[in-house]
N, C-alpha and C positions, 0 to 999 in steps of 0.2 A: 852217336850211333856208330855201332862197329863189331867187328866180329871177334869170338874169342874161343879157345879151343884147345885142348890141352892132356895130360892125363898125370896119374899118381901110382906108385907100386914098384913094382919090378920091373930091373931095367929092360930093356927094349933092344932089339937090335937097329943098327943105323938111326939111335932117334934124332940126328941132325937132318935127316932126309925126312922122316918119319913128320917131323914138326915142321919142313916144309913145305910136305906135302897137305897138310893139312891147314896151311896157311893159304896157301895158293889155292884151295875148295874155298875163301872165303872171304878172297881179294876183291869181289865185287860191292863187299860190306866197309871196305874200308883202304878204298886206294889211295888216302894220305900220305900211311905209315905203316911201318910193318914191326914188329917185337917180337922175339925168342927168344928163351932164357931157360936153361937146362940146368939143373939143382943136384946134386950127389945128396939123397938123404943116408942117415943108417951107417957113416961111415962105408957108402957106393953100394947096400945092398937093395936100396929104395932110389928113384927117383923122381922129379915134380918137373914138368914139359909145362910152361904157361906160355901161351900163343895171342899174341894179338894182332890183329887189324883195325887202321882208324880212317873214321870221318869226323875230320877234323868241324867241330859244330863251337866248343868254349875252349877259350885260350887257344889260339890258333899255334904256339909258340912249342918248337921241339920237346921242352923242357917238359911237356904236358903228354908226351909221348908214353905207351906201356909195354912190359908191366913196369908199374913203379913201385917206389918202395919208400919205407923210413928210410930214416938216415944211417939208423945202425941195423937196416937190413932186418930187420925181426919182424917188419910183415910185409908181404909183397902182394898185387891186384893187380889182377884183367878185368877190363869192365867193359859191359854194352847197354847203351842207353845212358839216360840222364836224370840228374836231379835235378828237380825245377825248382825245389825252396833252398839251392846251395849258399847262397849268398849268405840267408839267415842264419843256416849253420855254421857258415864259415866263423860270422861274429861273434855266435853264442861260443863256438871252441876256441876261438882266442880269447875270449874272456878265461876260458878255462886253464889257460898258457899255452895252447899251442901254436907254432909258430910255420906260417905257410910259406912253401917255396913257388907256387904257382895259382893262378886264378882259377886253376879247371875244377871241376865236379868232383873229378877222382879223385883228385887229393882231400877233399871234405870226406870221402866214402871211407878212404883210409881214417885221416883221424878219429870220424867218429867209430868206426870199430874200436878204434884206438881209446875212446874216453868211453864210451857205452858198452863194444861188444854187441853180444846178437839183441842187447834192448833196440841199437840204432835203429833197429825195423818201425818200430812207430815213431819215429821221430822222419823218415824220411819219403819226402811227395816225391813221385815219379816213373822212371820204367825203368826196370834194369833186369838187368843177369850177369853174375859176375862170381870169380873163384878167387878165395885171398886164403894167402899162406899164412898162418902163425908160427914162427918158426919156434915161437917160447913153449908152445902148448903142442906143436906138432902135428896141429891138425890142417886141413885145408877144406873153408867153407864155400860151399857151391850155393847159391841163393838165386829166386826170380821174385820180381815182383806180385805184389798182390791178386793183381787181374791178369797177368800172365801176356801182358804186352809185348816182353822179350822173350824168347825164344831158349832152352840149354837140354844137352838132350845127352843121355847118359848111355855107358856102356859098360856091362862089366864081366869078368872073365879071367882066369887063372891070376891072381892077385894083381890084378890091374884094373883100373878104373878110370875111363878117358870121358872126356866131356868135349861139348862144343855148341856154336848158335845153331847149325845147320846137321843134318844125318849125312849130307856128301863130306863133309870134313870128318866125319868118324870113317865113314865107309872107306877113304885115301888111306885113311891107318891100319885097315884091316878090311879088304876087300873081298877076300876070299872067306866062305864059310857061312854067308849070310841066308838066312832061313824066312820064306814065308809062314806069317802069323796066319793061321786059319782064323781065329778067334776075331782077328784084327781084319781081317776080307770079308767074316760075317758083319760084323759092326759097320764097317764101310758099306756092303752094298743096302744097311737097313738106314745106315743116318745120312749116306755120301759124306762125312769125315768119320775117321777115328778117333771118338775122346779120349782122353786119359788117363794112365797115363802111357798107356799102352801105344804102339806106333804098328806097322806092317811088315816091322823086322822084327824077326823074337829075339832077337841081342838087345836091342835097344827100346828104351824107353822114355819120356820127358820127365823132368822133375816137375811136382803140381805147382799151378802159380799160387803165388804166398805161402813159400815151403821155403825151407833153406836145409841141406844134406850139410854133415859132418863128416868128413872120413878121418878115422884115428886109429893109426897102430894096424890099417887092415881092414876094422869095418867102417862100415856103410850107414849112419843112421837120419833118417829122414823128421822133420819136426814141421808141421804148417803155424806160421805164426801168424795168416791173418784167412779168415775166410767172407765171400759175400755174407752182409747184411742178410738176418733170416727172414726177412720182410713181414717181423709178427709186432715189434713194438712201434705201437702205429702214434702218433702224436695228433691224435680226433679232434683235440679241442683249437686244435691250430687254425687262425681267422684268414681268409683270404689274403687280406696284404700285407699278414705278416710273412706268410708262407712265398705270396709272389718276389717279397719283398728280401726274402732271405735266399731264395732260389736266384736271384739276379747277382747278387749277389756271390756269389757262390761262382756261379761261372763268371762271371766274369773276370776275377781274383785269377781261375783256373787260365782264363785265355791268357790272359798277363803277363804269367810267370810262363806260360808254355810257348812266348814269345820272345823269352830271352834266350838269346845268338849273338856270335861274335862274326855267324856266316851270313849270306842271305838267306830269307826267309817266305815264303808266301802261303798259299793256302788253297786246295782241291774244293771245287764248286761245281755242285751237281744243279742248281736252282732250287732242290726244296726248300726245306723250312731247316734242318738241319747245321746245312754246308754256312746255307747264308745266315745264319742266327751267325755262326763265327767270324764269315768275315765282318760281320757289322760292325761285333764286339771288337775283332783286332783295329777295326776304322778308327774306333776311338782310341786307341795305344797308340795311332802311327803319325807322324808327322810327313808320312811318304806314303805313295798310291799302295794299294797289298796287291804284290803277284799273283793271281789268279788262274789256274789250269782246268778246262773242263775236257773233257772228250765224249762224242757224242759217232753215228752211224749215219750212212747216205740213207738206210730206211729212216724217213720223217718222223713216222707211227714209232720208233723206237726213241728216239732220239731227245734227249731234253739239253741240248745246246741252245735253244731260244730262250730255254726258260733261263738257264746262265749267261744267257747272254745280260739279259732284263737287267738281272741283280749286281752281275759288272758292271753295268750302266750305271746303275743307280745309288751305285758308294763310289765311282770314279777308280776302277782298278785297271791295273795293268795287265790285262787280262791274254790269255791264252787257248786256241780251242786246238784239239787235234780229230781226225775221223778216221775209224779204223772198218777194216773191211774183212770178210771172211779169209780171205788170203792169211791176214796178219793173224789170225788162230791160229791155222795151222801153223806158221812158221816156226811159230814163236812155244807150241802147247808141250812141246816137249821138253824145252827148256825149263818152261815151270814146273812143271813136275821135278825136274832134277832139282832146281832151288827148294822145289818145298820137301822133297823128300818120298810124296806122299800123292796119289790122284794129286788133281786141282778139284775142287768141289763145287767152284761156282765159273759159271763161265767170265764173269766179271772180270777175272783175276789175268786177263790180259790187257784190258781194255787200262785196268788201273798200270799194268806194266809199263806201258809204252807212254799212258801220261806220266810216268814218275821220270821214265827216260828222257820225254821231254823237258820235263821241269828241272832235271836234275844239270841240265844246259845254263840253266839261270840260278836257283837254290838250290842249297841243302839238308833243307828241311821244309816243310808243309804242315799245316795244324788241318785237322778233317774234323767231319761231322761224327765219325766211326762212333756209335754205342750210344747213341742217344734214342735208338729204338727200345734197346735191350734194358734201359733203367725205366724209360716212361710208356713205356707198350706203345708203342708206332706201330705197328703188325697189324693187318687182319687179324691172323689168330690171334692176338691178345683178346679183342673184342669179341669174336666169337667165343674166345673162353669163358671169356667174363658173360655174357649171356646166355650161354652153355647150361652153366652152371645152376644158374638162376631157373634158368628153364629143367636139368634135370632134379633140382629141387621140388620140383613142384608139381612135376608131373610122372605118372607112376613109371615103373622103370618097364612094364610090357608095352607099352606105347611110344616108348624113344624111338626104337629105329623106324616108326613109320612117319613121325612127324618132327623131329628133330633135323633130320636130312633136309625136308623142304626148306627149313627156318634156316638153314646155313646157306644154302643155297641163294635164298632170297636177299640175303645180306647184302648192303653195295660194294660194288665191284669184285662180285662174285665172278670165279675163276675157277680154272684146272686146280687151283690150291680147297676151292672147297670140294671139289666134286671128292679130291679122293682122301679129304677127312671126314665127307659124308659116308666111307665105307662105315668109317667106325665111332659115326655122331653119338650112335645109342651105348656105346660103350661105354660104362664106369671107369673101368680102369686108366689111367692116366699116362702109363707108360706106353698104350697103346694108341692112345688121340697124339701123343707129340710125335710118335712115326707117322704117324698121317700126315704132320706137318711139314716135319723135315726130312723125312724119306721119300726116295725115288721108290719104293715098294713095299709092299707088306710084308711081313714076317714069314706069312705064307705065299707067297711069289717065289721071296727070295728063295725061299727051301725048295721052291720047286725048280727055281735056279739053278742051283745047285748041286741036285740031284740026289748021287750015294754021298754027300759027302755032308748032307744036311745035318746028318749025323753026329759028325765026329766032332764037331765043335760046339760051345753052349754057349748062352747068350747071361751075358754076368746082371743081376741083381744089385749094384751098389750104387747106380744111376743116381744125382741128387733129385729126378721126381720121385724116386724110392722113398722119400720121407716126407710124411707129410706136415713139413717145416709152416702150414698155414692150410685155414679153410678157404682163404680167397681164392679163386681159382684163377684169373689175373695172376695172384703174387706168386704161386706155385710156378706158371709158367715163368714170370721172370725168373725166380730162383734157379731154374732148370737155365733161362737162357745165359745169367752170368757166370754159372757153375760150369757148362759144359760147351753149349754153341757161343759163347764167346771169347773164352780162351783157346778153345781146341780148333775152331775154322774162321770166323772172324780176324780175331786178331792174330792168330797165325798167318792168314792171308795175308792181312795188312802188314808184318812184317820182312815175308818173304818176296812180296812182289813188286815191294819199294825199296828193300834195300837191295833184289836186284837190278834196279835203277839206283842204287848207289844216292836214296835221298831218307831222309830221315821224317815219318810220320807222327806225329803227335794228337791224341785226343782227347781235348778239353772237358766232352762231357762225362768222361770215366777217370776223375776224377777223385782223391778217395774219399774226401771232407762232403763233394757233391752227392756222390754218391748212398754213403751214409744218410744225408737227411734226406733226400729224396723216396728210402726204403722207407721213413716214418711217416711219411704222407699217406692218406686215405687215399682211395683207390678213385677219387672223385677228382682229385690233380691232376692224374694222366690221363683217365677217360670222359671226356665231359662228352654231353648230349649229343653234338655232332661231329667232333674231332679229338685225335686223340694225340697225347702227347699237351695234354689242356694248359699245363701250367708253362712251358715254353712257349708257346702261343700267343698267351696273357703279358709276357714279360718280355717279349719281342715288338707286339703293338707297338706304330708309330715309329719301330727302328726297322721293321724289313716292310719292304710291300707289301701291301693287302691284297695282293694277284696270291703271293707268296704264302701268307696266314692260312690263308683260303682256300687253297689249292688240296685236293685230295692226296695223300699219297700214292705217287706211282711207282716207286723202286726203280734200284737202276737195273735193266733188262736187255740183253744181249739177242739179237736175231736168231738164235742159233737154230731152233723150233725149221725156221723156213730154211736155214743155210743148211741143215742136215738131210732137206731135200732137193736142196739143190746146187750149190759151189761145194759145197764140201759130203756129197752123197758118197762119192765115191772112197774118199778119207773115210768115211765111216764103213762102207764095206769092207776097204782092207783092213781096218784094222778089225772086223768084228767076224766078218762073215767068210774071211779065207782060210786057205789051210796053215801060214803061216803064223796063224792066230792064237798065243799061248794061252788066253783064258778059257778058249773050244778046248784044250785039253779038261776041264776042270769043271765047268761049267755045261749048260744043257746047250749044243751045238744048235737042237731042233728049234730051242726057245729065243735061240741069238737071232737065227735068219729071223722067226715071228715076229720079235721085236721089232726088226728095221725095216722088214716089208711093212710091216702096219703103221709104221709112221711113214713110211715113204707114199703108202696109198691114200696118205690121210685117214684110213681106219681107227686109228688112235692117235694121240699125241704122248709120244713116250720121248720128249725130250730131255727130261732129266734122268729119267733112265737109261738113253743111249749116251747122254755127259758121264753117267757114272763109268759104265762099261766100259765107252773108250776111254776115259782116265785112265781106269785099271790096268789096260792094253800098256798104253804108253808107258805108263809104272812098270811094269814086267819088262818092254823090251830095253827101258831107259837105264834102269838098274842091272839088267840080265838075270832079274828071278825067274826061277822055273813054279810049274804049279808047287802047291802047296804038300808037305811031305803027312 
């Protein structure tokens, strides 16, 4: 894991400052080692800035430092993240004569460009983002992984085109001139993230995950070489234990290989079914207790520190707890924002900070539970989609909104999540039931949010629930969740808010071999009778506790609801409700004070709706945007 950062085109002035300044935006990624290398293309009329930062995780050894190169210079690499099937490759390319000078990842990344080219894409398990020069062919390819685990975020403008893992390392190279995206403030206050590829600066944008960019001679051209499974070719005749039997399989393979380090190693444990499904699996690879980190609140009702505690117990780990409190929000919520670029979207994204901080005292990396909802529907809404469906099938469509809403309702462990997808139970349209889901407000809220300005920006149509990739209504949501809410805020999160703890995250259940056969399963794997997520379940039996199996899902849940009424009431006035307040420029001032009096009076619970607002806040004053032009 490490950071990388860079640009191509016309020269630049001061670019020895220039490159490190924007090395030093992303020191927190990689305070191993540091790399800059400045290139004369065009005979001095062009040049290539490659920047990197390392966490030192395979071959801890100088020699493994970047960017590196062949031997005769003809391609050079920045790389972040890792290949977890290096090894394999390593053999299979020296079968083919090539001859290696270090054990690290990056030099497989090199060769195999070097004997494939852009085929290497399917040949290679892992996460990355990474820019390699060819000097023969003259181009320089930008790439990210499939699911978009690593991070690379583009910029472009009078013949130059800069890249990097993070927006603060572009913004050190060009601070002045940056523009609020309206387009990207609508999308945010309807999803609380910004999908792709779109960001909340109109300069800059993300490359898609499983894309790789060409630049040649000047342009720019963009090619996706892998996308999610379209979860339609279903494999029905599949018998119970072949399926449990190939699914065990499968991760466990994954936890394996995403175990090899030459650093130390452990693993984030919440007590679900998830976290501890992996330490179980890593139990069996280790001949040494696994490090163990959970964090948890002084609220009880919030808190699932006993439950990790259990499952520490119960595999003999070297376990770790930390307890964070409303103070540690605020301290800390501005920073994140800086790291990610972007609001924080979930309030989680500190609580995971400060455990990585901790952790990062003892490892360098950690394997998570991350994305095992997102392939086998873990989610409330998955379930209520999935019977949604069923039920608007069957019944006429003038009768949804009066009896649809009850049935959502009644659902277990109904919640503030059903009340306000029951605005729009009786809804057909599909783009409007997953605002329900993952939106702090309705389309129309937002607009009245907004005000005159509801106007001037539209809301894009190219959504992947735009297609209707399947009839299952389950597999539509998944599709939507690995297209958009898991690259775009998920695993964005999980990479900003642990490598600003300086530790390197991995997750076994995302997969891409797991993956793939997972989408050809019937919908009868993930959702069975009482639990969901059926098929992990089944193939965890007799290796995690039956408290464990058993246990309903709770998610991990931040107090913020009661802290916004009371340690941190006042934090939310300033930033929402004074006159120093840059989104009262833009925004409905009369609707701001509404908001927060009715949740302070308990008239409402608008808790994710005052997360979004004051994200937004802290984004404006963190970057110095002004309203939107």
């Amino acid at each position: 894991m490490c950071g990388i950062a860079g640009w191509i085109g016309r020269r630049v002035e001061k670019p020895q400052d220039r490159a490190a300044g924007m090395s030093n935006a992303l020191q927190h990624r990689g305070p191993d080692a540091e790399g800059i290398e400045l290139l004369d293309l065009n005979t001095g009329e062009d040049q290539l800035a490659l920047v990197h930062r390392r966490l030192a995780i395979i071959d801890l050894n100088a020699d493994s430092n970047q960017p590196m190169q062949t031997e005769d210079g003809r391609l050079r690499i920045i790389f972040n993240g890792e290949i977890y099937n290096y090894i394999e490759l390593r053999e299979e390319l020296i079968g083919l004569g090539h001859r290696f000078r270090t054990r690290s990842d990056t030099e497989v990344l090199l060769r195999a460009y070097d004997q494939w080219r852009l085929a290497m894409f399917d040949r290679l398990s892992g996460m990355f983002a990474f820019a390699l020069w060819d000097a023969q062919r003259r181009e320089l390819i930008l790439a990210r992984d499939p699911f978009g685990k690593k991070p690379l975020y583009l910029m472009q403008g009078r013949n130059l085109l800069s890249f990097a893992s993070e927006i603060s390392s572009l913004l050190s190279a060009q601070p002045d001139g940056q523009q609020l995206d309206l387009d990207g403030v609508r999308e945010y206050l309807t999803w609380r993230y910004v999908p792709g590829p779109r960001t909340l600066f109109k300069q800059i944008r993300k490359l898609n995950p499983g894309s790789y960019a060409v630049w040649s001679q000047g342009e720019v051209t963009e090619t996706r070489y892998y996308a999610p499974p379209d979860q339609t070719d279903l494999t029905a005749d599949i018998d119970p234990g072949t399926a449990k039997r190939r699914f065990r399989e499968l991760l466990d393979r994954s936890v394996e290989i995403r175990m090899r380090s030459d650093a130390p190693f452990g693993a984030f444990l919440s007590g679900g079914l998830d976290s501890s499904a992996i330490v179980a699996l890593m139990t069996r690879h280790s001949d040494n207790p696994i490090r163990t980190f959970s964090v948890g609140f002084s609220e009880q009702a919030y808190s699932e520190l006993p439950f990790a505690r259990r499952v520490a117990d119960h595999f003999k780990t070297d376990h770790c707890e930390i307890v964070i409190q409303a103070d540690d929000l605020m301290n800390h919520l501005p920073k994140m924002v800086r790291h990610r670029g972007a609001p924080v979207s979930q309030s989680t994204d500190i609580p995971i900070y400060l455990m990585s901080v901790r952790a990062s005292r003892d490892v360098k990396m950690v394997l998570t539970g991350e994305g095992a909802d997102e392939i086998l529907g873990g989610y409330p809404k998955h379930r209520a989609e999935s019977l949604a469906g069923v039920y608007r099938s069957l019944v006429p469509a003038s009768l949804h909104n009066n009896l649809l809403a009850p049935l959502m309702r009644a659902l277990p462990g109904a919640s503030a999540k059903f009340d306000i997808f029951a605005r729009s139970a009786g809804e057909r349209d599909f783009a409007t039931r997953m605002i329900s889901w993952f939106g702090a407000m309705t389309a129309r809220e937002r607009d009245s949010l907004l005000g005159g300005l509801a106007t001037c920006g539209h809301d894009r149509n190219d959504f992947p629930f735009s297609s209707s990739v399947t009839e299952s209504h389950l597999r539509r949501v998944l599709f939507f969740d690995q297209t958009s809410w898991l690259p775009d805020n998920l695993l964005e999160r999980g990479d900003r808010v642990m490598m600003a703890g300086s530790i390197e995250g991995r997750m076994p259940f995302l997969d891409r071999d797991l993956v793939s056969f997972v989408s050809q399963l019937p919908d009868r794997y993930r959702l069975g009778f009482l639990h969901s997520k059926q098929i992990l379940r089944d193939c965890m039996a007799g290796m995690v506790p039956d408290e464990v199996l058993n246990r309903p899902k709770i998610g991990f849940k931040v107090p913020v609801a009661e802290w916004f009424r009371g340690p941190m009431s006042d934090y939310v006035r300033d930033h929402l409700c004074s006159s120093h307040s840059v989104i009262r420029s833009y925004l409905s001032a009369k609707k701001l004070d509404q908001i927060v009096r009715e949740h302070a009076e308990r008239a409402a619970d608008h808790e994710k709706l005052i997360w979004a607002l004051l994200n937004l806040e802290i984004f404006h004053r963190e970057f110095a945007l002004g309203p939107p032009q």
